[in-house]
VODREN-723734 format. One line per 3 residues: number of its first residue (from 1); for each residue x, y, z of N, C-alpha, C. Coordinates in nm, 3 decimals. Layout:
// VODREN-723734
NUM	X:Y:Z:X:Y:Z:X:Y:Z; ...
//
This chain:
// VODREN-723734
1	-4.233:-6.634:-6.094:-4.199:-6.714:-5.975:-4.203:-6.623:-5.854; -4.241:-6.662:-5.737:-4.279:-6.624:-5.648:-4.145:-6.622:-5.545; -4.116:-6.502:-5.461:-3.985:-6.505:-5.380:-4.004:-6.661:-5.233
4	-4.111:-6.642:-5.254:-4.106:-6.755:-5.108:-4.080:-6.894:-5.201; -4.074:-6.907:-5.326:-4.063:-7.038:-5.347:-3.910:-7.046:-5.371; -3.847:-6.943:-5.392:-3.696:-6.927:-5.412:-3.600:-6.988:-5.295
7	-3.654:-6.866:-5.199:-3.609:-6.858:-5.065:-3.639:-6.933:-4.961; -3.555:-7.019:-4.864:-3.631:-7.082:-4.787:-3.711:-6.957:-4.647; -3.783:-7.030:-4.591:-3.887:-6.941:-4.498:-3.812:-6.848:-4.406
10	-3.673:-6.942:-4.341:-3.544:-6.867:-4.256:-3.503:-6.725:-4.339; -3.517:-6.766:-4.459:-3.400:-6.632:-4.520:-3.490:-6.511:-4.530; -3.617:-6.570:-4.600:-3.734:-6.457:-4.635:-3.791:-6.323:-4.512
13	-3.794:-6.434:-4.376:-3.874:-6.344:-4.288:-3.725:-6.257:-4.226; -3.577:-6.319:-4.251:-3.491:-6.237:-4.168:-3.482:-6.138:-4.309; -3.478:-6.113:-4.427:-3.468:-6.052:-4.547:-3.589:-5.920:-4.530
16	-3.753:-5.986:-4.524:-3.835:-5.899:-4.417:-3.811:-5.818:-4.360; -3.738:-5.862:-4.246:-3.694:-5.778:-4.124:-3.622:-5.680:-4.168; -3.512:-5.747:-4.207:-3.434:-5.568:-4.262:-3.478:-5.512:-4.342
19	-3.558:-5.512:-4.473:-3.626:-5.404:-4.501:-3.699:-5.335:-4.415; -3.783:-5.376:-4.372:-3.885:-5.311:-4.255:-3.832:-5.276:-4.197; -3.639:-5.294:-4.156:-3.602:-5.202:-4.030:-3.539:-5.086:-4.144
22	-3.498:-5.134:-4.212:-3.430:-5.019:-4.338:-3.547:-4.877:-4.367; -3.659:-4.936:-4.368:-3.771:-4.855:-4.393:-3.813:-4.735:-4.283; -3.795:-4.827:-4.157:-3.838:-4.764:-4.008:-3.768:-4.659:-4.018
25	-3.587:-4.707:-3.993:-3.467:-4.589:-3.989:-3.490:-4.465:-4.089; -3.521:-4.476:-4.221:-3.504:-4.418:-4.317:-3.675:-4.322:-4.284; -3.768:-4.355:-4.262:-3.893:-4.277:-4.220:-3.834:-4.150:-4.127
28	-3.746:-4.219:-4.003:-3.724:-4.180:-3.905:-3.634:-4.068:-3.936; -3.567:-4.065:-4.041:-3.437:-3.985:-4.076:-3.494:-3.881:-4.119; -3.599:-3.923:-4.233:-3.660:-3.784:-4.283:-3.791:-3.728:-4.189
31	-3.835:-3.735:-4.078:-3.904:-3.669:-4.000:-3.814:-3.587:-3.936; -3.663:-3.675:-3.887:-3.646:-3.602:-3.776:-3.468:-3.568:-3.829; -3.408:-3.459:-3.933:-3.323:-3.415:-4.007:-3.200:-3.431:-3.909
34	-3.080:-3.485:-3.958:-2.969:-3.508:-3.871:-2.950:-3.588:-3.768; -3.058:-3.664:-3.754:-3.095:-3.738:-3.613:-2.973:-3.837:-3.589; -3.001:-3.918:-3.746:-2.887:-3.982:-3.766:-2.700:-3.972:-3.728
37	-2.743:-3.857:-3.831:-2.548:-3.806:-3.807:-2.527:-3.752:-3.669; -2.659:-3.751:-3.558:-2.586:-3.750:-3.436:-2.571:-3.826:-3.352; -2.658:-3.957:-3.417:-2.624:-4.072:-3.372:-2.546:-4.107:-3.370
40	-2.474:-4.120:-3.554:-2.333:-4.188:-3.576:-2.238:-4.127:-3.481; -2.247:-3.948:-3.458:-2.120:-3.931:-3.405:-2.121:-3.951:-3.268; -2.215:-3.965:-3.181:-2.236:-3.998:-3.038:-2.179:-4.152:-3.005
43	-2.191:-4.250:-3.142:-2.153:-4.377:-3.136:-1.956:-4.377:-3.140; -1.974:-4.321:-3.238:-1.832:-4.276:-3.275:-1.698:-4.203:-3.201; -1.765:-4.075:-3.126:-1.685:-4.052:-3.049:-1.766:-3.963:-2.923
46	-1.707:-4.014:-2.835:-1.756:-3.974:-2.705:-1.624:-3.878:-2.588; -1.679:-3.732:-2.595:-1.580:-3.626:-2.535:-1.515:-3.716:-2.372; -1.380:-3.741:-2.404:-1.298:-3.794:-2.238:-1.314:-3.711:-2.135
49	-1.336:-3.751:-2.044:-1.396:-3.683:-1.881:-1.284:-3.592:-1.857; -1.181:-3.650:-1.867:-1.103:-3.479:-1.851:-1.085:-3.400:-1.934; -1.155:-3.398:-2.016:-1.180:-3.269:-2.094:-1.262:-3.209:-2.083
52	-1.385:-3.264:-2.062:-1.510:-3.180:-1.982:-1.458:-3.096:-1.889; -1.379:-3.143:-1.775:-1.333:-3.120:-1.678:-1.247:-2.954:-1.648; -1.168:-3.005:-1.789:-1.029:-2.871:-1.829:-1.157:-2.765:-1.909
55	-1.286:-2.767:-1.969:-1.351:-2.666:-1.995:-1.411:-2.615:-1.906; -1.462:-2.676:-1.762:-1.562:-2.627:-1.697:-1.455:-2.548:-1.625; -1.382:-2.577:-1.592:-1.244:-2.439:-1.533:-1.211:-2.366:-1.584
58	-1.250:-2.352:-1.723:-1.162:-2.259:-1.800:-1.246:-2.157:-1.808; -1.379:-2.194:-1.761:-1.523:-2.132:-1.801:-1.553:-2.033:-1.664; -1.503:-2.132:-1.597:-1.554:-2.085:-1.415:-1.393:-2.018:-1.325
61	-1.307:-1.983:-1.451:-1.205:-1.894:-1.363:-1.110:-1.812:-1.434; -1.244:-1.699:-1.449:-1.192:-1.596:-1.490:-1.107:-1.468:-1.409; -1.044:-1.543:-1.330:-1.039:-1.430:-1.191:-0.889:-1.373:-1.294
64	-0.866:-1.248:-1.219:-0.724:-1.166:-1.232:-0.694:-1.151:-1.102; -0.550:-1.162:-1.071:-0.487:-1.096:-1.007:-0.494:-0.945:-0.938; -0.548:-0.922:-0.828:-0.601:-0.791:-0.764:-0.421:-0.693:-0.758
67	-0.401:-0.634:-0.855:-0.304:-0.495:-0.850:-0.326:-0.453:-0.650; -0.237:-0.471:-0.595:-0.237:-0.370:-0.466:-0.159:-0.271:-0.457; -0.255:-0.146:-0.498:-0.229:-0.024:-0.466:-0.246:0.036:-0.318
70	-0.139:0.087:-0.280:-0.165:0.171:-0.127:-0.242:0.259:-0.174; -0.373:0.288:-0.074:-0.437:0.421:-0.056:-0.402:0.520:-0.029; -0.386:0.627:-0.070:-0.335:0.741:-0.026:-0.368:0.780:0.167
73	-0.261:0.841:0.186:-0.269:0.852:0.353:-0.328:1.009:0.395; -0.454:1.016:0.422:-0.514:1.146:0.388:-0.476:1.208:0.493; -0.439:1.171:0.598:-0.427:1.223:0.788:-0.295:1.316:0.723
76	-0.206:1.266:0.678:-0.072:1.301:0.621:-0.080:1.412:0.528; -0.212:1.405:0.430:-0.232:1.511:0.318:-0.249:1.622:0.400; -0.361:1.625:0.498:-0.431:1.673:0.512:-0.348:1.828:0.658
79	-0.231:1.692:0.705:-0.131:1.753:0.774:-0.054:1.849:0.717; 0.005:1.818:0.606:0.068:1.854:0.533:0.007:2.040:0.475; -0.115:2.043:0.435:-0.198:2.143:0.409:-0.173:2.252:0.504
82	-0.207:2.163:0.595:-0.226:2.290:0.769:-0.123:2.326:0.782; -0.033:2.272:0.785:0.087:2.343:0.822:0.182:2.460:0.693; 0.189:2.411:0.546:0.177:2.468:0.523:0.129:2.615:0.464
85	-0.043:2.615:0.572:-0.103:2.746:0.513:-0.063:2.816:0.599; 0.004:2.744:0.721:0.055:2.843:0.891:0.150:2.894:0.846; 0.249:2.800:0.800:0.376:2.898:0.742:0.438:2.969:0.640
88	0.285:2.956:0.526:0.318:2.992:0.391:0.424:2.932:0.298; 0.470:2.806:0.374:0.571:2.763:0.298:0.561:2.642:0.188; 0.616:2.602:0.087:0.548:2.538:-0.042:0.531:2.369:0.035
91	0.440:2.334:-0.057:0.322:2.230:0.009:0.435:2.108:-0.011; 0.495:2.121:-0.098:0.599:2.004:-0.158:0.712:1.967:-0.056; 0.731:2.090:-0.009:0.872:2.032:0.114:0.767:2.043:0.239
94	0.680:2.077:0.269:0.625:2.013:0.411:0.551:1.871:0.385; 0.528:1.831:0.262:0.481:1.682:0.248:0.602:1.604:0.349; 0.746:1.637:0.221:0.831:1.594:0.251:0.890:1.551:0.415
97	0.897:1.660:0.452:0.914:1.663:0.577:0.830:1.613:0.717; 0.676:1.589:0.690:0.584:1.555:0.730:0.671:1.360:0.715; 0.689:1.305:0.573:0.709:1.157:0.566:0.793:1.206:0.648
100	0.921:1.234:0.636:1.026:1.255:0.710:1.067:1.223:0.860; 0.973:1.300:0.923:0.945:1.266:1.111:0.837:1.194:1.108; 0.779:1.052:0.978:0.754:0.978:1.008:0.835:0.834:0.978
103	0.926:0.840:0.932:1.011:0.781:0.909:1.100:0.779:1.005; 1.147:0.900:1.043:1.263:0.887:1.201:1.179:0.908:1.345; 1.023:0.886:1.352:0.979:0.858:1.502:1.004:0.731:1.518
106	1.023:0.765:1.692:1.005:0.645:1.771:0.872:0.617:1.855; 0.891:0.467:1.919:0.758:0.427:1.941:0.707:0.498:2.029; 0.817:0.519:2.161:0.764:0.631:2.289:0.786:0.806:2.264
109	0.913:0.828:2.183:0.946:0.966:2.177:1.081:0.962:2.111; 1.056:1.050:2.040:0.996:1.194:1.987:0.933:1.115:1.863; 0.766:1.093:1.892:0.704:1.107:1.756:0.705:1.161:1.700
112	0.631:1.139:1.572:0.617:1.244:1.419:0.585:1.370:1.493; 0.438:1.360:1.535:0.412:1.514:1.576:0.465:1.588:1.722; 0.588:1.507:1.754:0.694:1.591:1.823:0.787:1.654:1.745
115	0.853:1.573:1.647:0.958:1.615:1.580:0.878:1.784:1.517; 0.770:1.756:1.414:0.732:1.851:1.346:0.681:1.958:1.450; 0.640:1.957:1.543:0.641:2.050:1.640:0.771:2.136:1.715
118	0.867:2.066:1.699:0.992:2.098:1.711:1.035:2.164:1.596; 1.006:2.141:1.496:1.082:2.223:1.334:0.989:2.339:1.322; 0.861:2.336:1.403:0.798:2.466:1.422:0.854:2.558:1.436
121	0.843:2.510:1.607:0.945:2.589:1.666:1.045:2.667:1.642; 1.136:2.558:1.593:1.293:2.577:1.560:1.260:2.695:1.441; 1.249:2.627:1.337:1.235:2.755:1.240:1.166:2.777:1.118
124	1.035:2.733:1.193:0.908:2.745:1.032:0.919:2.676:0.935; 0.949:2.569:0.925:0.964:2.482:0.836:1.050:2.546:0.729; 1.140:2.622:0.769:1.230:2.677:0.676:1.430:2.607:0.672
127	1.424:2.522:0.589:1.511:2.433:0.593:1.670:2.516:0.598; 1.676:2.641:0.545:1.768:2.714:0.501:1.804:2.877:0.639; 1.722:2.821:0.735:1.727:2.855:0.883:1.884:2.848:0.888
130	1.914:2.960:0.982:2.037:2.966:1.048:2.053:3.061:1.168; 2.096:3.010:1.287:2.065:3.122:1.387:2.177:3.190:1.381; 2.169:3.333:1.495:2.298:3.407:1.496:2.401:3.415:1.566
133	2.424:3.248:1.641:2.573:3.272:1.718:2.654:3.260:1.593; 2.755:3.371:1.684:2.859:3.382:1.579:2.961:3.237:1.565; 2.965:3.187:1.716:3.034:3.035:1.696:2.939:2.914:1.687
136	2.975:2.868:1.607:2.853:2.713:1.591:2.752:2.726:1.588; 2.699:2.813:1.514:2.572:2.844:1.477:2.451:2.722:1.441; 2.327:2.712:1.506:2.242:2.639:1.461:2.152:2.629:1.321
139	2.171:2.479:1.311:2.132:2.493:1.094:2.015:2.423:1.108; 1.909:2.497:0.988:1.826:2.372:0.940:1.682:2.362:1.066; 1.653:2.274:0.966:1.459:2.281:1.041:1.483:2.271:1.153
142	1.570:2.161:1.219:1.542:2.126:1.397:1.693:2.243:1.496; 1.722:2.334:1.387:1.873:2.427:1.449:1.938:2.295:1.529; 1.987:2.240:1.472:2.087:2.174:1.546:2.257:2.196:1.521
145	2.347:2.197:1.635:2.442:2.249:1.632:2.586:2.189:1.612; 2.630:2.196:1.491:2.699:2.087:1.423:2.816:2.052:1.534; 2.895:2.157:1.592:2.968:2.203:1.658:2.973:2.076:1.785
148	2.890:2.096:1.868:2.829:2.070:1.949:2.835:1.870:1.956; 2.762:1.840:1.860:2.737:1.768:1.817:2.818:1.622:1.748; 2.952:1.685:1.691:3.053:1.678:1.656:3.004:1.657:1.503
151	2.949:1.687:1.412:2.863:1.699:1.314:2.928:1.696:1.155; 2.961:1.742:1.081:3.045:1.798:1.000:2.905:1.899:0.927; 2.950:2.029:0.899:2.816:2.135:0.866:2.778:2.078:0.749
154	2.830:2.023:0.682:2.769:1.976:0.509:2.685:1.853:0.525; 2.671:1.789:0.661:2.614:1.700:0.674:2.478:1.690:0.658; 2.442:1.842:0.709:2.343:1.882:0.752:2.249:1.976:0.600
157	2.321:1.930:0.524:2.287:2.048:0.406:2.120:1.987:0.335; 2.072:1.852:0.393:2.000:1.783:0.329:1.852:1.819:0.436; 1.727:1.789:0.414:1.651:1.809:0.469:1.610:1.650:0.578
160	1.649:1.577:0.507:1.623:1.403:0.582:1.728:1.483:0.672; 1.887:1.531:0.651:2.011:1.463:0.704:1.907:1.556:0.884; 1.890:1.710:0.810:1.824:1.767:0.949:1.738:1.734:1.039
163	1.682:1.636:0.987:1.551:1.546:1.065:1.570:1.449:1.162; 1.692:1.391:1.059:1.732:1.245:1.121:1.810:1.292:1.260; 1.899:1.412:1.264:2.008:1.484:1.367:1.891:1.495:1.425
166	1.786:1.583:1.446:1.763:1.634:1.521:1.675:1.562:1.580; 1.572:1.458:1.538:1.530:1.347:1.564:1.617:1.252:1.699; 1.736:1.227:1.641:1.834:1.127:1.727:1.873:1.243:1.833
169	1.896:1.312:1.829:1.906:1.424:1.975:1.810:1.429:2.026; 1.673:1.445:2.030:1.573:1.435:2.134:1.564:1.337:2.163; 1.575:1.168:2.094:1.557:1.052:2.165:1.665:1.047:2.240
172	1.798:1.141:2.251:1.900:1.096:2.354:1.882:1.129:2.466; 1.811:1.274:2.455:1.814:1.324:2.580:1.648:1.267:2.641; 1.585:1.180:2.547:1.465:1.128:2.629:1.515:0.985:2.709
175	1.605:0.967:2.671:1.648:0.830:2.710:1.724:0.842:2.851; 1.784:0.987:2.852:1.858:0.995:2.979:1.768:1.075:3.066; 1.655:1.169:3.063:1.576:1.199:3.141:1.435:1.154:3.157
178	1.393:1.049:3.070:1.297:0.984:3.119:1.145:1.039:3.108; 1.169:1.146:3.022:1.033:1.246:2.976:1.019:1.300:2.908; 0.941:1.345:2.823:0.925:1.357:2.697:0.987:1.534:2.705
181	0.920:1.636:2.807:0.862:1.745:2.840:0.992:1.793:2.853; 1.043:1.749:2.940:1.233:1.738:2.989:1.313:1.744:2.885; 1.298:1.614:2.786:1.383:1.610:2.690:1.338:1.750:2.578
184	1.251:1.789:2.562:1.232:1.928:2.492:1.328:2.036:2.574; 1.350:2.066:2.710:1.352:2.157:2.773:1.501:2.128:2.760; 1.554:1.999:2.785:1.679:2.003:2.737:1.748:2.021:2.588
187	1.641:2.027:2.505:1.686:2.022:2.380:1.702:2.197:2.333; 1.636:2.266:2.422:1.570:2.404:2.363:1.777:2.468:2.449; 1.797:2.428:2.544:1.838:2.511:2.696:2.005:2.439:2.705
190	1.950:2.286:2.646:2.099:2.213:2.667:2.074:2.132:2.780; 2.186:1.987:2.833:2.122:1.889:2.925:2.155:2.002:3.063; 2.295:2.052:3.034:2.415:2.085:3.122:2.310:2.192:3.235
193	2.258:2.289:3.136:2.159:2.417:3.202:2.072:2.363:3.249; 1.980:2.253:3.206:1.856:2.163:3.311:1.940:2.106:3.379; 2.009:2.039:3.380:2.064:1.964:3.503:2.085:2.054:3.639
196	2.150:2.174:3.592:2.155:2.342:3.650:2.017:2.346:3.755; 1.890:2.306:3.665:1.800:2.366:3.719:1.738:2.475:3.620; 1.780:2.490:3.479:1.744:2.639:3.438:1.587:2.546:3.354
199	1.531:2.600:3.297:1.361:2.589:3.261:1.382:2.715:3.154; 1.295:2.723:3.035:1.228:2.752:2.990:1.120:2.773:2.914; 1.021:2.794:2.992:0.886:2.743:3.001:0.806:2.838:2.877
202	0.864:2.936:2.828:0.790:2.981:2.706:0.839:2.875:2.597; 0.932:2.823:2.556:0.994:2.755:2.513:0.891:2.579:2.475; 0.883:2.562:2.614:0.765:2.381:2.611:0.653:2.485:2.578
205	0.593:2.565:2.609:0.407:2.649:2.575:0.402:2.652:2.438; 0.536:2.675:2.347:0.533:2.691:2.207:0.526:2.587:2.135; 0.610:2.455:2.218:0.593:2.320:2.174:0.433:2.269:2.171
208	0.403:2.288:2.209:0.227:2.191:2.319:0.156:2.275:2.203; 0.170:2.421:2.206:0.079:2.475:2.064:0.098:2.375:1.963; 0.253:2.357:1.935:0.235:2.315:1.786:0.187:2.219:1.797
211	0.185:2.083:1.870:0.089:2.013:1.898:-0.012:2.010:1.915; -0.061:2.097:1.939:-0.228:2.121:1.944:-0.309:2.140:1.786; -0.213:2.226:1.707:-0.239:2.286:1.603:-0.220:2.128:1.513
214	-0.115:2.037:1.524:-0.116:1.988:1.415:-0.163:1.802:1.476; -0.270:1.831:1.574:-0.373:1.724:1.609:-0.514:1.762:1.511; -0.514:1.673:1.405:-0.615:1.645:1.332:-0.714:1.567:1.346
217	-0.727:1.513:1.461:-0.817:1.389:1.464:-0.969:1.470:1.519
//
């Protein structure tokens, strides 16, 4: 017996069809390996837009955090050197002292390279300086006179404490005479003796050297 006499004509040609499509797919599968199973899974599941989204950032930001390190301050190294090859004295406490009168300058006077021109002066960058009046003797890098001053001497036993004194005494007396040049001449002589009229002018020539010497630019 023959299938078309079974089947009516409706069932046969749609029965047809799916073989012939069963056949097509199945040709198609073995030419082209997996084609299928990426069909099914493309049908099946399809990646949500924000997830695309959360990979392409994750992909495109690899940044770190930039560490900020200060650069070393070479004007300062380099200060530091010069002065102590002038005075032979160890490189470690003229660093020091270099931050030091940059830490206690002011904007008009006594800058850094006033102060350190002044501890020239005063006494070679030698912190353990002491002059020879027998009363109230002057201490320390900038000889300043505790006495004087109303001070207490142990105050002064530190190398900041000598900086900071002697620092705040030239801005006093720049504040009451109005010049930088003055306030040295009073600092070397006293206000009382300039006010006098007294000068000593080897005294500012030794200052302006050390300034000269410790202009690096």
């Amino acid at each position: 017996m023959k299938l078309h006499e079974v089947l009516p004509q409706e069932q046969l040609d749609e029965k047809s069809l799916r073989h012939a499509l069963a056949a097509g797919i199945l040709g198609t599968s073995m030419a082209m390996p997996g084609a299928i199973a990426d069909q099914q899974m493309s049908q099946s599941y399809e990646r949500p837009r924000d997830e695309m989204v959360t990979t392409a950032k994750r992909i495109a930001d690899p940044f770190k955090p930039e560490i900020n390190i200060p650069a070393p301050d070479i004007k300062r190294a380099e200060l530091s050197r010069s002065i102590a090859k002038k005075y032979r004295v160890d490189i470690e406490l003229v660093q020091q002292v270099v931050d030091l009168a940059y830490k206690y300058q002011e904007k008009d006077f006594p800058k850094a390279e006033d102060i350190l021109a002044i501890v020239g002066v005063e006494s070679s960058f030698n912190p353990d300086s002491k002059s020879n009046l027998k009363h109230d003797p002057a201490i320390g890098l900038m000889q300043v006179r505790p006495g004087i001053w109303n001070i207490d001497p142990d105050h002064l036993a530190s190398t900041e404490a000598q900086i900071k004194y002697g620092a705040a005494i030239l801005k006093r007396y720049y504040k009451r005479l109005g010049n930088a040049e003055d306030a040295v001449q009073a600092y070397n002589i006293g206000i009382t003796k300039f006010r006098r009229g007294e000068r000593n002018t080897r005294y500012v020539a030794k200052y302006q050297r050390e300034l000269a010497h410790n202009d690096l630019r």
